[in-house]
TIPA-403727 format. One record per atom (N, C-alpha, C): residue in one letter; x, y, z. Coordinates in steps of 0.2 Angstrom, whole numbers, plus 5000, padded with zeros to 4 digits. Each point is the difference from the previous one (the first is absolute). Example, Ala and Ser with C-alpha at 12.3 -4.5 7.8 and 13.67 -1.06 7.14 Angstrom:
BEGIN
A506649725039A499650065000A500450065000S499850054996S500450065001S499650055003
% end
This chain:
BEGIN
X497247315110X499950075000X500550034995X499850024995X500550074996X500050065002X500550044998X500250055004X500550054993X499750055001X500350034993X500750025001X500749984997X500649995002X500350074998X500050045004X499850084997X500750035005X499949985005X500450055006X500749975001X500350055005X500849975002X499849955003X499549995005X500049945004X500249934997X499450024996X499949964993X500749965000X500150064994X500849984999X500649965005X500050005007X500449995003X499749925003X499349985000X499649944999X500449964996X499950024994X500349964995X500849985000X500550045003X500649985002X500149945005X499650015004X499949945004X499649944996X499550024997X499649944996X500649964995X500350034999X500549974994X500749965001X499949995009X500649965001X499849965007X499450004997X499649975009X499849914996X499949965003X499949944998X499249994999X499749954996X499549994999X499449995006X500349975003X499449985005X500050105006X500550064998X499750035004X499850044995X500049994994X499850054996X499049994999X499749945001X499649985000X499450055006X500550045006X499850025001X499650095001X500549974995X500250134998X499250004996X499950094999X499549994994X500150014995X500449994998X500149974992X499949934999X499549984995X500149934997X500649984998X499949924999X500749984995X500250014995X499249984996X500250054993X500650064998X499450065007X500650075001X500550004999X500249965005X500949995003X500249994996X499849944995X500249974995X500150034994X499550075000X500350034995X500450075000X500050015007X500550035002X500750014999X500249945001X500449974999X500349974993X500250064996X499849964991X500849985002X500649995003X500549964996X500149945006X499449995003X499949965005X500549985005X500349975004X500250025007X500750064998X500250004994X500550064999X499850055001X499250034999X499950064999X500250035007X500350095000X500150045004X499350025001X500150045006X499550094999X500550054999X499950044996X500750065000X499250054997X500450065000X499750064996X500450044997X499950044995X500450055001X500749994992X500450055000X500549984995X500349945000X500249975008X500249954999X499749934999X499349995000X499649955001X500249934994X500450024996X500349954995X500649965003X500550045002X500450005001X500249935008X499649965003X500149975006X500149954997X500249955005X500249934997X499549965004X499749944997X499549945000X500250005008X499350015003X499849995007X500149935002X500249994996X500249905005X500750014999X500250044996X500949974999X500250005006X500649945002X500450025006X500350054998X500050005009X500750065001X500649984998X500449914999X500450014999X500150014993X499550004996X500150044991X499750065001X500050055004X499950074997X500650045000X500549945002X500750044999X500249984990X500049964999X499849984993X499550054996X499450025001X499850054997X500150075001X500450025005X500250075001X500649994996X500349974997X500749994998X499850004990X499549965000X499650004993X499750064999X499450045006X500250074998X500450064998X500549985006X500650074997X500349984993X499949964996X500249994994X499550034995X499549995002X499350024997X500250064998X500050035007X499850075002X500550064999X500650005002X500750034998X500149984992X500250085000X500450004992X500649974997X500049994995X500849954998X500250054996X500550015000X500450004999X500750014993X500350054997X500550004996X500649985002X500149924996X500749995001X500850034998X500449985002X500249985006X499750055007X500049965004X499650045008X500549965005X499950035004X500149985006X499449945002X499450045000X499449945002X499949954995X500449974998X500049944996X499749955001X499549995004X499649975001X499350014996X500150085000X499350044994X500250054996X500849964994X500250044995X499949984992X499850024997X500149974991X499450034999X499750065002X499250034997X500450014993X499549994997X500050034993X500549954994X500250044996X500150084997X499250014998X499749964998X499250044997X499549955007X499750055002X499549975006X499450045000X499349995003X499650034999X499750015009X500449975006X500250065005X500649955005X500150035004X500549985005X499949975006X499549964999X499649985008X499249964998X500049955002X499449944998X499350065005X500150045004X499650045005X499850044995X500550034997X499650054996X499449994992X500149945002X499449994993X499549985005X500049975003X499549965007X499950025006X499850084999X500150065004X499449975009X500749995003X499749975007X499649944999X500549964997X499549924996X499450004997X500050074997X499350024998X500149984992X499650064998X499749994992X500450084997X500449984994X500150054997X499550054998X500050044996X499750054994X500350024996X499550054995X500349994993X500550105001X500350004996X500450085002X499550055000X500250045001X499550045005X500250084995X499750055000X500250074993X500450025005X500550024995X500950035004X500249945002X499949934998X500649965003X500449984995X500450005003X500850014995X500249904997X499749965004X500349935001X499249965002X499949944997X499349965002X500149985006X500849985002X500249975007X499449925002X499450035001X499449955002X499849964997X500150024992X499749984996X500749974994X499849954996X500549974994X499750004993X500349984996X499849994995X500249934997X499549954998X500349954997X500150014991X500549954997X500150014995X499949944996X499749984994X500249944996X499850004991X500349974999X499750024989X499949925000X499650004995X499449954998X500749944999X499949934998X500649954998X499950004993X500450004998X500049994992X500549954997X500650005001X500549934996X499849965005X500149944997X499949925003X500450015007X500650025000X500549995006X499350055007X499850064996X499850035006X499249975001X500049974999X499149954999X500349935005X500549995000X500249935005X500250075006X500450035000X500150045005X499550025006X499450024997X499550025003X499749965005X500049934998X499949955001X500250015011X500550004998X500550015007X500150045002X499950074998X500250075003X499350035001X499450004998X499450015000X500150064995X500450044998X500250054996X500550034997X499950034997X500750034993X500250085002X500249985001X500450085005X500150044993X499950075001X500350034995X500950014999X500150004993X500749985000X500650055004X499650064999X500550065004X500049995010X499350024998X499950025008X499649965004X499949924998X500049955004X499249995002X500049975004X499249985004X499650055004X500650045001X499650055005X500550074999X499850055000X500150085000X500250025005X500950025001X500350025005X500050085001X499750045002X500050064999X500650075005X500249955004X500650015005X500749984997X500550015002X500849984999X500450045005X500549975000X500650045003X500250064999X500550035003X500450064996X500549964994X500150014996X500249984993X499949944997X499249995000X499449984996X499550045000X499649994994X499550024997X499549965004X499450025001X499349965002X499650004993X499749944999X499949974994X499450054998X499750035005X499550054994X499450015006X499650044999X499650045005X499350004999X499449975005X499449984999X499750045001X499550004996X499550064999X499149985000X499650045005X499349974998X499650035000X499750024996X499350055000X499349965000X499650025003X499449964999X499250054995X499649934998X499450024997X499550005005X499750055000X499349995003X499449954997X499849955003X499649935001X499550025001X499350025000X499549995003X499449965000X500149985007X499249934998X499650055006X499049984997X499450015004X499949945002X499950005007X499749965006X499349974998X499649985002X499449964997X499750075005X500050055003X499550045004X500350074998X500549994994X500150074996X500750045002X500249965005X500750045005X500449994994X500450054998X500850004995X500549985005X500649934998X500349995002X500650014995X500650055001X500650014997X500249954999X500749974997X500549974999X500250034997X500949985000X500450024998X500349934997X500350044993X500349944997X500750004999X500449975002X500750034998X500450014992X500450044998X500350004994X500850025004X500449934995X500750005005X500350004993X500750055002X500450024993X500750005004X500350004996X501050005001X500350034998X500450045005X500250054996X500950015001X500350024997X500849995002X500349964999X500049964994X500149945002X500950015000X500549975001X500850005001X500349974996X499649934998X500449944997X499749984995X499650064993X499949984997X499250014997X499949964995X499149994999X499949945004X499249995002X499949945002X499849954994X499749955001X499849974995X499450024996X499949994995X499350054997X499249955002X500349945001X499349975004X500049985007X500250065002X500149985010X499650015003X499949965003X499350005005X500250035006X499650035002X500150025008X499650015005X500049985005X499449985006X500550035008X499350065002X500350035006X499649965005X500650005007X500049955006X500150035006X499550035004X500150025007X500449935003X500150025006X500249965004X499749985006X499849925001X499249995003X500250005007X499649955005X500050035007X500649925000X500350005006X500549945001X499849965007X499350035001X499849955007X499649934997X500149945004X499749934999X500349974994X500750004997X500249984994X500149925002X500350025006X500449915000X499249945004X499350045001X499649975000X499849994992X500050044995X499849984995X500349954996X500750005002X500549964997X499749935003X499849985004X499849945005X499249974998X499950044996X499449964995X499949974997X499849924999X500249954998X499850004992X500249974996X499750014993X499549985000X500149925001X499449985002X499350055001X500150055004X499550045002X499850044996X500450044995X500050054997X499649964994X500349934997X499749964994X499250005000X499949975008X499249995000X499750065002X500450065000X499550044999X499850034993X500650004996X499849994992X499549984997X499849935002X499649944998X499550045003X499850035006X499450015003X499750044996X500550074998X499850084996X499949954993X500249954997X499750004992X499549935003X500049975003X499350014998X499550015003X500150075002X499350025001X499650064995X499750025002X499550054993X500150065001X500750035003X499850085003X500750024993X500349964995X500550034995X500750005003X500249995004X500549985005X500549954999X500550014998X500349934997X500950035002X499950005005X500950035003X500649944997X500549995001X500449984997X501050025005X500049925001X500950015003X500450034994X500550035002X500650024996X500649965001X500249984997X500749954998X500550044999X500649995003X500550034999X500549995003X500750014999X500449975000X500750015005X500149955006X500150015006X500849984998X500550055002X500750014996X500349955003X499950005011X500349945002X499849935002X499449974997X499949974997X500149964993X499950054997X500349994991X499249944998X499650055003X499149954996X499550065001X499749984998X499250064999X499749975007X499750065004X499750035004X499550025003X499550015003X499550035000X500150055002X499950074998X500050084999X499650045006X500450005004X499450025004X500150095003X500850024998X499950075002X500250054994X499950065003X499950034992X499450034995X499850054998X499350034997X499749964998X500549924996X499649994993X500349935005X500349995007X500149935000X500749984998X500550044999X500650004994X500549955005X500149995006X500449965005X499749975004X500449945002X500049945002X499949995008X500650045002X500249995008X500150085002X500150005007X500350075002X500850034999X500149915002X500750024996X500150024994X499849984996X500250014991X499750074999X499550025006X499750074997X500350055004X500649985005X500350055003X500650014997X500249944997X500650014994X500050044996X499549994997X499750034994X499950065001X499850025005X499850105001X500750025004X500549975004X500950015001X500150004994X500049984993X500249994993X499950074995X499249975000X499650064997X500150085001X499950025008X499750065004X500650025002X500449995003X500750005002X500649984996X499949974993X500650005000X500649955001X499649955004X500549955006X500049944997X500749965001X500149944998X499849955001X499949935000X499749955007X500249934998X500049965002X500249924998X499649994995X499150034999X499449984997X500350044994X500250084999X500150024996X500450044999X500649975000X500749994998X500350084997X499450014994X500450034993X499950095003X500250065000X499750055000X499450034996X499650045000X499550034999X500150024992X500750014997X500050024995X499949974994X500050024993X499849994995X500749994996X500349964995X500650014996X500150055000X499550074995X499950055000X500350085003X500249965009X499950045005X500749985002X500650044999X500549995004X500250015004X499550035005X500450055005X500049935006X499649945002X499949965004X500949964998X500350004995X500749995001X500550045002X499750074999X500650065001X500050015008X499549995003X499950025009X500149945003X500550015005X500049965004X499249965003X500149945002X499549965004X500150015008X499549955001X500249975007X500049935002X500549984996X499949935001X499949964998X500149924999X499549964994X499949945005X499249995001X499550045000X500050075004X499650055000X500250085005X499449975005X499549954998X499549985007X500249935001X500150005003X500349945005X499349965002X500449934999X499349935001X499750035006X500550045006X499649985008X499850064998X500150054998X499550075001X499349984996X500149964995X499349994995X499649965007X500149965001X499849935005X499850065007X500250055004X499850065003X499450044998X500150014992X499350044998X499449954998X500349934999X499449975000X499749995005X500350005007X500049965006X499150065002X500350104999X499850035001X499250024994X500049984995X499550004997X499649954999X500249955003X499449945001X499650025006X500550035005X499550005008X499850095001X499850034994X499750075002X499350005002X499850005005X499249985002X499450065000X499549964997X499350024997X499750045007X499950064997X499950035006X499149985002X499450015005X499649965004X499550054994X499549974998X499550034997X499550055005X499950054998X499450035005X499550004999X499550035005X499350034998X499449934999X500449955001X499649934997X499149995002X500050055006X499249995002X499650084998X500550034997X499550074997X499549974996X499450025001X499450004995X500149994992X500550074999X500050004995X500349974996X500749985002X500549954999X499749935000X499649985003X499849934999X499350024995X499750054998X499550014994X500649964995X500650075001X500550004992X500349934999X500249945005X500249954999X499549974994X499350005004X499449964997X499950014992X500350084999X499950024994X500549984996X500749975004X500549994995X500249944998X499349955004X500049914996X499450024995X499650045003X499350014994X500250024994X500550064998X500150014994X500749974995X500149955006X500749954997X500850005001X500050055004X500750035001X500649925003X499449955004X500349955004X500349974993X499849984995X500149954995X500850005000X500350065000X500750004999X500250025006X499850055003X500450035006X499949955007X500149934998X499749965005X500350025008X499449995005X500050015006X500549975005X499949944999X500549955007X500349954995X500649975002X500449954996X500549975005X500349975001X500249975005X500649994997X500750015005X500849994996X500049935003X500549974996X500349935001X500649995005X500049945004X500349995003X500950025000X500250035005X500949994997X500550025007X500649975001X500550005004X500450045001X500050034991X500350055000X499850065002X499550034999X499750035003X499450005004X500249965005X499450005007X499550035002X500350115000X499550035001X499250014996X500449964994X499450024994X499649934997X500249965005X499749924996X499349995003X499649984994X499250005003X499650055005X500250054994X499650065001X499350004999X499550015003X499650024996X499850094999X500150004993X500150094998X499350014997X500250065000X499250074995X500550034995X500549984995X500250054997X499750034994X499249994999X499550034994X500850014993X500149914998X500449994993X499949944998X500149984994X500049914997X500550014999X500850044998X500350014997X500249974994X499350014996X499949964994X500050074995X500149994992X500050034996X499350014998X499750084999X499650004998X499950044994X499550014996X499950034994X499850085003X500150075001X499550055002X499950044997X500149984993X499750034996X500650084997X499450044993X500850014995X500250075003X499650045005X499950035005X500750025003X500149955004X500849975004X500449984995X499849974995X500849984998X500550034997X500549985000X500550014996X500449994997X499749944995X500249974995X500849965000X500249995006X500849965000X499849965006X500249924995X499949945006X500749995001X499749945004X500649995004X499749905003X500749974996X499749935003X499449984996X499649995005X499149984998X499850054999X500050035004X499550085000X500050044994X499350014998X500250054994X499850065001X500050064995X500150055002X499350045002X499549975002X499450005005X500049985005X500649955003X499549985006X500850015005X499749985007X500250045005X499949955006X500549985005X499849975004X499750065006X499349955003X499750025005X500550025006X499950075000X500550035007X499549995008X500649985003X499450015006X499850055002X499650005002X499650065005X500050035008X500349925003X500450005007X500350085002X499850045005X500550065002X499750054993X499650004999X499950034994X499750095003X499749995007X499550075003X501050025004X500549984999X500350035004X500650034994X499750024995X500450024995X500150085002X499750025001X500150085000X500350005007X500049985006X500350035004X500749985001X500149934996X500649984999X500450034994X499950034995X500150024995X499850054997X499750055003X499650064998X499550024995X499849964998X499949984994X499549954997X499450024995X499749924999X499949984994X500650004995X500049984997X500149944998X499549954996X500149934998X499850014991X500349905000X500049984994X500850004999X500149964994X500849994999X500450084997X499850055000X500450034996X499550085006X499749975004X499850065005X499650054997X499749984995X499450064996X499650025003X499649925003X499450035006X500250045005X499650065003X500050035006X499649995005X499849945000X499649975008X499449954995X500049955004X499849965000X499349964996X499450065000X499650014993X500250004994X500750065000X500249994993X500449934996X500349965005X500249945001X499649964996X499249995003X499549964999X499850004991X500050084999X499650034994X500649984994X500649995002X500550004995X500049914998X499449955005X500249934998X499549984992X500249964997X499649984995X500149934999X500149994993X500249924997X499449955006X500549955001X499549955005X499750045007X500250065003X499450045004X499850044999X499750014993X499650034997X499350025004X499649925001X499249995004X500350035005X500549985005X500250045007X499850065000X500650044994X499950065001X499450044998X499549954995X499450064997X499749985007X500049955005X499550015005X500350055005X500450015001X500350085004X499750065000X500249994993X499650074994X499350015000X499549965001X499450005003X499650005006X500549995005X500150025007X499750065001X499550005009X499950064999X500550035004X500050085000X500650025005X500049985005X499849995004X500149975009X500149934998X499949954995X500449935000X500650034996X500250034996X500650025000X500550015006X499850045004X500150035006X500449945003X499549965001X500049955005X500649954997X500149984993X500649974998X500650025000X499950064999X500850045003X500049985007X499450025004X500549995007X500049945000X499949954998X500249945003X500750004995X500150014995X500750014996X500650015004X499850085005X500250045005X500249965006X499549945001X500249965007X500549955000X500149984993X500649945000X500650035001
% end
């Protein structure tokens, strides 16, 4: 018997359904199937609602680790700091940083956006930086770095700083009106961004700088994505080239600091890091300013001498046990419970989302691999709708600055997972790597390259199968 998954009751069914055992679940009216997709970050998934539906931690985790991730939160979440402090635990922010707290990019472990008219600061948003290779030194370099920083203002645009530091210069973006016709005549806008620099402090940039702006994505089910075997991700490679839908996704290699070897690329727009570690280093380093075992140096350029004239906080300012705390906490942020699974409509919009191809990439269920280390998350089976494979989406998206393998078309497959709980989480519906789209059609309309056929099959949809693929958009 199905039952359209609509009411509080509903919802309050499902709490129970999601941590009751199999043989009593056989009894509820929901199928297994349901449950099973209910369930996208599989026995970790919560039910939350609301702003804080990102924010709980993996529903198997013991009790005796959520003192571990309450402790990896507060680091997350509180602002650090200008040294010397008293809280020296969360001091050496800056001298150039782009904000003061990993919470405020990842607004409620949510999804950034891009600056808003009148905002003074991107805060949510970054900017990356890099210039084409040109001498033989910087052609070997590339190799291992994925990228050539610009020489002044580095890999990425600090638009913050201290009181006696400049902020390396101030992001600007106006957009073009886009318009595409539906196959039934409806005009759908888009907006295309046009991103400029203004202010710069430290100088010119380089005259062939590339630049690529980057919201900041949702932070729930990472340390499940991390727990998918290559293995897995390989054969689904092989699957998408060879079959006949254009589809030919691609791992990213890259270069894993504490190891000192190449990688599989699994976090990041384009795939640009390895582990949660290296990517939380990396954004302590980048975003804040902070030192760490992984990355030793300051944020600064030769260029830029103010990172020797200010005091620090220590060498490193993130301490090995604080990193190992916010990993502890980024791995176990749990997928919150899909809804609405037996609406009508929502099971038309599924139907419609293997018919026009959306699965090819945004694959449905994937199983993490087995591990010790982390318990709560071994042999999951998930619904994170990603391959986290690099794909082509065409010149629409691009950017024109690679990175590693990825070239300046292609994009790894974001998941989808928590995707209908973006606005109440975040206010907001804004996706895509640079937060152009405002809701989720425009998301669709903006793919190209290899989902090209996907997308022209959308576009000929009629209004009510459109309908019906947002709301199932809406239910993950």
């Amino acid at each position: 018997m199905k039952l359209p998954f609509t009411s509080k009751a509903a919802g309050l069914l499902l709490l129970t359904l999601i941590s009751v055992s199999s043989a009593q679940a056989k009894d509820s009216p929901f199928s297994a199937e349901d449950i099973q997709a209910m369930k996208s970050g599989g026995e970790t998934t919560v039910r939350k609602n609301g702003a804080n539906a990102f924010s709980l931690p993996a529903a198997n985790l013991p009790l005796s680790k959520r003192l571990d991730f309450s402790v990896g939160n507060s680091f997350f979440r509180n602002p650090w700091v200008q040294a010397p402090a008293t809280t020296d635990a969360r001091d050496g922010l800056g001298p150039l940083f782009n904000t003061n707290g990993c919470q405020n990019c990842h607004i409620k472990d949510g999804r950034g956006h891009p600056p808003q008219q009148g905002d003074s600061n991107a805060v949510s948003m970054l900017v990356r930086l890099s210039i084409p290779a040109q001498t033989a030194e910087q052609k070997q370099a590339i190799i291992k770095n994925g990228v050539i920083p610009d020489p002044i203002y580095g890999g990425q645009l600090q638009d913050f700083s201290l009181s006696g530091a400049k902020p390396e210069g101030q992001i600007h973006l106006t957009y073009q009106d886009v318009p595409v016709t539906m196959g039934d005549g409806e005009v759908i806008t888009l907006r295309k961004p046009q991103l400029t620099i203004s202010d710069l402090n430290y100088g010119p940039m380089h005259p062939e700088v590339m630049m690529s702006a980057r919201v900041a994505p949702p932070m729930i089910g990472l340390g499940l994505l991390e727990l998918i075997p290559e293995q897995t991700l390989e054969q689904i490679a092989k699957e998408q080239q060879a079959g006949e839908q254009g589809i030919s996704g691609k791992l990213n290699r890259v270069w894993d600091v504490e190891a000192q070897e190449f990688a599989v690329g699994r976090f990041g727009w384009k795939a640009g890091q390895p582990s949660l570690m290296q990517q939380n280093a990396a954004a302590f380093n980048g975003d804040l300013g902070l030192t760490s075992e992984l990355f030793p140096v300051e944020n600064c350029s030769d260029m830029q001498l103010v990172c020797e004239q200010l005091p620090n906080g220590g060498e490193p300012e993130v301490s090995r046990n604080v990193l190992t705390f916010v990993e502890f906490y980024s791995r176990h942020l749990a997928v919150p419970a899909r809804r609405n699974v037996n609406d009508p409509q929502v099971v038309k919009g599924e139907a419609l989302f293997a018919e026009v191809g959306c699965q090819s990439c945004h694959v449905t269920q994937i199983k993490t691999a087995k591990s010790t280390e982390t318990p709560a998350l071994s042999e999951q089976l998930i619904n994170p709708y990603t391959d986290l494979l690099l794909h082509d989406l065409g010149e629409g998206l691009a950017d024109h600055r690679g990175e590693y393998l990825a070239n300046g078309r292609e994009w790894r497959t974001a998941p989808l997972w928590g995707l209908g709980y973006t606005e109440e989480v975040n206010g907001h519906t804004n996706l895509l790597h640079d937060g152009r789209a405002r809701n989720v059609m425009e998301a669709i309309l903006w793919h190209g390259g290899e989902a090209q056929m996907s997308r022209d099959k959308v576009v000929a949809l009629a209004k009510t199968d459109r309908e019906a693929l947002v709301a199932f958009l809406h239910s993950l």
